[in-house]
Backbone as numpy.savetxt, mean C-alpha at the origin, in Angstrom:
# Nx Ny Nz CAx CAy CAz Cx Cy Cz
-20.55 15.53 8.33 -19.98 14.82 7.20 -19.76 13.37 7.61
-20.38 12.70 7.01 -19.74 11.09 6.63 -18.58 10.29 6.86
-18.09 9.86 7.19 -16.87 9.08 7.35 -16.40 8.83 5.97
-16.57 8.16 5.41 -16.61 8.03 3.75 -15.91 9.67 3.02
-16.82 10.56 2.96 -16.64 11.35 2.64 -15.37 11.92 3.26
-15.47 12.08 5.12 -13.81 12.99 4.88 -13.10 11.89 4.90
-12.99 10.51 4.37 -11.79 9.81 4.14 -11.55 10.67 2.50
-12.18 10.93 2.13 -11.75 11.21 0.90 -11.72 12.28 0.60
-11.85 13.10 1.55 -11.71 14.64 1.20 -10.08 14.45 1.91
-9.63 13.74 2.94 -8.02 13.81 3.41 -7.41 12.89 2.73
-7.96 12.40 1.75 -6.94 11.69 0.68 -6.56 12.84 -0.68
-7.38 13.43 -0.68 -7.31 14.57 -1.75 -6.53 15.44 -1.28
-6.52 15.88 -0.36 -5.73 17.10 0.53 -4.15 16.47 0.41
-4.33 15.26 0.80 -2.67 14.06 0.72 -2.11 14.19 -0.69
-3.13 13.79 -1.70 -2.32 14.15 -3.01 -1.93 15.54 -3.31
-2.85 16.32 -3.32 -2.44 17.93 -3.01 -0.88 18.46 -2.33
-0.85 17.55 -1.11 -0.17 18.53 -0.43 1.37 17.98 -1.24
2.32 19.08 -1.13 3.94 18.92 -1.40 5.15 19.01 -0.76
4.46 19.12 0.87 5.30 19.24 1.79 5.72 18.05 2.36
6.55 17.85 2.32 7.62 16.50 2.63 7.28 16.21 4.12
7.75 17.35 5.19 7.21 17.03 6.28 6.18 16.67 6.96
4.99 17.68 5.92 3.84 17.06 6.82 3.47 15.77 6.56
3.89 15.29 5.46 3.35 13.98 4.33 4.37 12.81 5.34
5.20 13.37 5.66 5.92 12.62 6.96 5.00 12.22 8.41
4.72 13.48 8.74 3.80 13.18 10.04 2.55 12.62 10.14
1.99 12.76 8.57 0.89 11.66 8.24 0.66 10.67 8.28
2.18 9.88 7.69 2.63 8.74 7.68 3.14 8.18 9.01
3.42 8.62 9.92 3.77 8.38 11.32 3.26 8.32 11.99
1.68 9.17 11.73 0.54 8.87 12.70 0.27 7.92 12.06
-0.18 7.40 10.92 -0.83 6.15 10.30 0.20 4.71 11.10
1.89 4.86 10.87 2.45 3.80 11.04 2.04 3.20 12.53
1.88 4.37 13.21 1.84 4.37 14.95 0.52 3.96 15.32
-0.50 4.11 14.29 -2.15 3.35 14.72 -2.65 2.32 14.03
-1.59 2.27 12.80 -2.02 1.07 11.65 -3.46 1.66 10.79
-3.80 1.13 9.34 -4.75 0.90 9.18 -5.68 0.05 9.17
-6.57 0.11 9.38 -7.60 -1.40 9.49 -8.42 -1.56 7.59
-7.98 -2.91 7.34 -8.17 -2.95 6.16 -9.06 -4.41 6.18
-10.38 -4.64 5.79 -10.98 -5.47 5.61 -11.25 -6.07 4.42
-11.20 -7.58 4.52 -10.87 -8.36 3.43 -11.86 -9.79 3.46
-13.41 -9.32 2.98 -14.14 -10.08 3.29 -14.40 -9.92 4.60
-14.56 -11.36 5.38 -15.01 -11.30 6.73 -13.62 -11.05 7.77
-12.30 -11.14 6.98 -11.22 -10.94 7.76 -11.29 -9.38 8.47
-10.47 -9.08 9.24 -10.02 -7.83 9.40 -8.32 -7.77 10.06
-7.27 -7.03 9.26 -6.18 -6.94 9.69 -5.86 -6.03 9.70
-4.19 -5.58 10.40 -4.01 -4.40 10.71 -2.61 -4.24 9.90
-2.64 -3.17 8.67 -1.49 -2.44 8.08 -0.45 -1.98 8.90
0.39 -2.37 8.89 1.57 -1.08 9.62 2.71 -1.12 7.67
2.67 0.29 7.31 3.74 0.18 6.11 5.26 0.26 7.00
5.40 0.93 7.81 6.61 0.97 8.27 6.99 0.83 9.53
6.37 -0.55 10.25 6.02 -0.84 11.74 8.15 -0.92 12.24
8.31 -0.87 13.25 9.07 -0.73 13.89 10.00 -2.33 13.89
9.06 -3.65 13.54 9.31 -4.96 13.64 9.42 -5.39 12.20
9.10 -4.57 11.07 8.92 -4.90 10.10 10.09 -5.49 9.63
10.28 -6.44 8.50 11.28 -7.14 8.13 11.97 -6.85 6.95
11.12 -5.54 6.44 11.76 -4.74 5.20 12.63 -3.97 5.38
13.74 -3.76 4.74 14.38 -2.65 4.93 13.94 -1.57 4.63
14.07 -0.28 4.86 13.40 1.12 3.88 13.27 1.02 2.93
14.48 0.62 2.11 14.78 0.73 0.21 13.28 -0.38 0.19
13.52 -1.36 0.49 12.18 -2.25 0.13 10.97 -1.85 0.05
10.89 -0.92 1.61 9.37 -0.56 1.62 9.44 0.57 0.43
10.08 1.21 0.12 10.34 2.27 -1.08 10.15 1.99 -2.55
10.47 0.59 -2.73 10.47 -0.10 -3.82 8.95 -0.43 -4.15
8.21 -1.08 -2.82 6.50 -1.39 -3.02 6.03 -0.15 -2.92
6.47 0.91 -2.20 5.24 2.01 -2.60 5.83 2.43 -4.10
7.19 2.69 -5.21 7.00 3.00 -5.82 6.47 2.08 -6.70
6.57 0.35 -6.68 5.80 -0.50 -7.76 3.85 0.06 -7.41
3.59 0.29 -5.99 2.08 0.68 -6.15 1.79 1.57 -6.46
2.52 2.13 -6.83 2.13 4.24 -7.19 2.28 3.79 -8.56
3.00 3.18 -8.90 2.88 2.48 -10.61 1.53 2.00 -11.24
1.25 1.31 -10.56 -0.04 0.33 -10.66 -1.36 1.40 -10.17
-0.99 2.19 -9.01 -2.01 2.65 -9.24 -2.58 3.93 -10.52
-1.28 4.25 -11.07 -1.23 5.23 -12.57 -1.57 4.28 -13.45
-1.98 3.06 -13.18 -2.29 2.26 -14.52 -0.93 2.01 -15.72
0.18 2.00 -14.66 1.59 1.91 -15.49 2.17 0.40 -15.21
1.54 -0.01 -14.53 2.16 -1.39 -14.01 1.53 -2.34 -14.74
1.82 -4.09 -14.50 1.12 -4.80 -15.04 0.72 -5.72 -13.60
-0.99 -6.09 -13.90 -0.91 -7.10 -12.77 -1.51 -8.61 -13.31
-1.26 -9.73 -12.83 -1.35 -10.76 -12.89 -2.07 -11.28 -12.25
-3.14 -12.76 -12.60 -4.33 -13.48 -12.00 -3.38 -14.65 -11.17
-3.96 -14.76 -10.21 -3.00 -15.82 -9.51 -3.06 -16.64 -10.27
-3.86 -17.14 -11.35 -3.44 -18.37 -12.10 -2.70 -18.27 -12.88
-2.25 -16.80 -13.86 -1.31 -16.65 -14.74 -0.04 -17.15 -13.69
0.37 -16.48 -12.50 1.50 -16.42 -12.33 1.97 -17.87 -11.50
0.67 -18.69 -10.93 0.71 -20.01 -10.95 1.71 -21.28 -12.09
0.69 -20.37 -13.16 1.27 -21.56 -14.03 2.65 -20.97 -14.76
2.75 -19.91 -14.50 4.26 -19.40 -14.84 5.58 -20.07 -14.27
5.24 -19.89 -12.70 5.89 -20.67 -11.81 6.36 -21.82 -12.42
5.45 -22.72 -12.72 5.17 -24.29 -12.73 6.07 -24.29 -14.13
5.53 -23.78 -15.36 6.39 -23.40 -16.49 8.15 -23.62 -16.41
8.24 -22.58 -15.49 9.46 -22.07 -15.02 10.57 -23.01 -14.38
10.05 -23.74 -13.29 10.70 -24.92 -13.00 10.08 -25.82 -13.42
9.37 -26.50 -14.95 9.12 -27.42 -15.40 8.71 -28.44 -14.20
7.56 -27.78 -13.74 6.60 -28.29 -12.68 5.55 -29.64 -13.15
């Protein structure tokens, strides 16, 4: 099998599963190796809940529940230029 493929056969298994713990130890191996997420020619490394991080829990809790939003298509998202000129709007820029 593909790389591709079992990424997405253990993302399916992830939504599936309902066990708190293991969905814990998932997340702990991920925090402890990072993901590698490429962005164009960049490449950086994810940690959601690195040890140095500057979020508190509630915070990091707050972005996964605004992305679990967005990713149900419940959220709203914005073009950097909308929220550009919002800004600018805002303090009569």
């Amino acid at each position: 099998m593909d790389k591709e493929k079992f990424k997405i056969l253990l993302i399916q298994k992830i939504i599936e599963c309902s066990d708190t713990d293991v969905l814990k130890k998932i997340e702990k191996i991920l925090d402890e190796n990072g993901s590698e997420v490429k962005e164009g020619m960049e490449e950086y490394k994810i940690f959601t809940q690195h040890k140095d991080s500057v979020l508190t829990d509630e915070q990091i809790e707050e972005v996964d529940r605004r992305y679990q939003k967005y990713l149900r298509g419940e959220g709203k998202s914005y073009a950097w230029e909308e929220v550009e000129e919002e800004i600018q709007r805002k303090n009569e820029l």
